[in-house]
Structures are given as C-alpha cells and as structure tokens.
PLY file of the C-alpha trace (Angstrom):
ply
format ascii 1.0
element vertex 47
property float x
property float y
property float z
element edge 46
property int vertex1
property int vertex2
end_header
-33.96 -15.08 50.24
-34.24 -15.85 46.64
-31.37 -16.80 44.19
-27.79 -16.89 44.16
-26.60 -13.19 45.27
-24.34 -11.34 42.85
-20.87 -12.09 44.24
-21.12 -15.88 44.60
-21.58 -16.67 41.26
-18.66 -17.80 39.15
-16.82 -15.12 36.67
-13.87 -14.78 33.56
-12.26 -12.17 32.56
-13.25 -11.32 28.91
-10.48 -12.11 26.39
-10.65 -8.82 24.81
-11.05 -5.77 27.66
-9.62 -7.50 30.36
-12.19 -6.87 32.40
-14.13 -9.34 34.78
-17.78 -10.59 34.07
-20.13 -12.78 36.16
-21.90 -15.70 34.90
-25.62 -14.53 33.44
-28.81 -16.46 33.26
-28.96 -16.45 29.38
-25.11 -18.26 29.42
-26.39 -21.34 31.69
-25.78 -23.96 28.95
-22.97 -22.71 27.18
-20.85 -21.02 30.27
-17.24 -23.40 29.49
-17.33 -21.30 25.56
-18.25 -17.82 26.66
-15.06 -15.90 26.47
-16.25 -12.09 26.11
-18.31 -9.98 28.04
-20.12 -8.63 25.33
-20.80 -8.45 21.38
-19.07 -5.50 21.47
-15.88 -7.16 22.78
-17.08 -10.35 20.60
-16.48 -8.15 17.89
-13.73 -6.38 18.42
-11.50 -9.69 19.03
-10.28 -10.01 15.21
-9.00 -6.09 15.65
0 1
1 2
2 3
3 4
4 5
5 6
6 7
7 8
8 9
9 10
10 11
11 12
12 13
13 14
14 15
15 16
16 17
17 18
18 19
19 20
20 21
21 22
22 23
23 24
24 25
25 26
26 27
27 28
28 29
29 30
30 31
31 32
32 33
33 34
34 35
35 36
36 37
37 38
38 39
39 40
40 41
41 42
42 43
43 44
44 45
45 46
C-alpha cells in the first residue's frame, strides 16, 4: 500500500465554517498557518 490513508492524517477545524479539514499535499510547508478550509472561507473571515 501506497501513502498515508485518508483518516490518519492530521486535521483543524476551519476558523470560519466550523467544519473539519484534513491536511492536503499542497499545505506540506505551511500546515502550523493554514486556518481555513478554503478561499471561500478565507474570504469570508472579515464578514
């Protein structure tokens, strides 16, 4: 088997939905400052 599966890697929960999200490949250096799950939530944060 390839890879880390799906549910072992680390997650946050976004500062603006709430919601959960798990760590992504394109995050790998900068993981500690991600605090949404999207730019959509990025975005919405000043509302």
């Amino acid at each position: 088997m390839r890879g880390v599966r799906k549910e072992h890697l680390p997650e946050k929960i976004c500062l603006a939905c709430g919601r959960p999200f798990a760590w992504r490949k394109k995050w790998e250096r900068d993981w500690e400052n991600v605090k949404f799950c999207s730019d959509a939530c990025r975005r919405r944060k000043t509302r």
